[in-house]
C-alpha positions in Angstrom: 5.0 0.7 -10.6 6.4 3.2 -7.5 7.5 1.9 -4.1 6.9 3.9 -1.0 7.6 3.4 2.4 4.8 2.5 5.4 5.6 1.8 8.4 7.2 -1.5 8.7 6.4 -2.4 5.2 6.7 -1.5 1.5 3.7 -0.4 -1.1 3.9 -1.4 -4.3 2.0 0.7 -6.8 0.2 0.5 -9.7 -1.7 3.2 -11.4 -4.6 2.1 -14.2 -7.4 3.7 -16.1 -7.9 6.9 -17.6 -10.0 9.0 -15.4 -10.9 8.4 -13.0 -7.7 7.0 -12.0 -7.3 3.6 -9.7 -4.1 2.9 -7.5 -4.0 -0.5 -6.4 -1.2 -0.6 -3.6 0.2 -3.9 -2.3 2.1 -4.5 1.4 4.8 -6.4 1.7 7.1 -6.9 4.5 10.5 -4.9 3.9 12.8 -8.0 3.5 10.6 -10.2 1.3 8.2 -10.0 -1.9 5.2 -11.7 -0.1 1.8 -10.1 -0.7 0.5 -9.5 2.7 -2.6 -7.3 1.8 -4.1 -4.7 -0.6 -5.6 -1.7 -1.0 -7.3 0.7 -3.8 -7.4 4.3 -3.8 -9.3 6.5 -6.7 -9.0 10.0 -7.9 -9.7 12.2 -10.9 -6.1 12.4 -11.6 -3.1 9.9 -11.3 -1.6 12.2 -8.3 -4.8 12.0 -6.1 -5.2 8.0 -7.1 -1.5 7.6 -5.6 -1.9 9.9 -2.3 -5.8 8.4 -1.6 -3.6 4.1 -2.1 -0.7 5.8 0.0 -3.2 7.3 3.2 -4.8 3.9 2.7 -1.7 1.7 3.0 -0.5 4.0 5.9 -3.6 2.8 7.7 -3.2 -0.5 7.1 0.4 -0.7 8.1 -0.2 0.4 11.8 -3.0 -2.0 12.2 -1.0 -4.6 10.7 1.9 -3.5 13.2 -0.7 -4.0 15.8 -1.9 -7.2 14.7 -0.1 -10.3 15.9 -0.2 -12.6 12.8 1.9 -10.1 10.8 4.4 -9.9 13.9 6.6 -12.3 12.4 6.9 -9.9 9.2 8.6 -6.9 11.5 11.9 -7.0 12.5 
């Protein structure tokens, strides 16, 4: 599992199958473990899998920045 940094939040990522590839990423805020939300990305090789789940969890970090039930969650 890799951790990457989006916006006000950390992605979690997992990497399963053997072509094509799935990435299932999962937000959480920075200073806690709590699943906020989830996303999937899929490519024909483990590299495209992780760059479609990171694009994909880049986008849902802004809107969750935007939103204001997930204020509490930014410092």
């Amino acid at each position: 599992m890799n951790t990457f940094y989006a916006g006000h939040f950390n992605v979690d990522i997992e990497i399963t199958g053997d072509g094509p590839f799935v990435a299932r990423g999962t937000l959480r805020p920075l200073w806690s473990q709590e699943p906020l939300r989830s996303v999937l990305g899929q490519g024909a090789t483990e590299a495209e899998a992780v760059a479609a789940a990171r694009e994909l969890a880049n986008a849902a970090a802004t809107e969750m920045s935007l939103m204001e039930r997930y204020r509490r969650y930014i410092d």
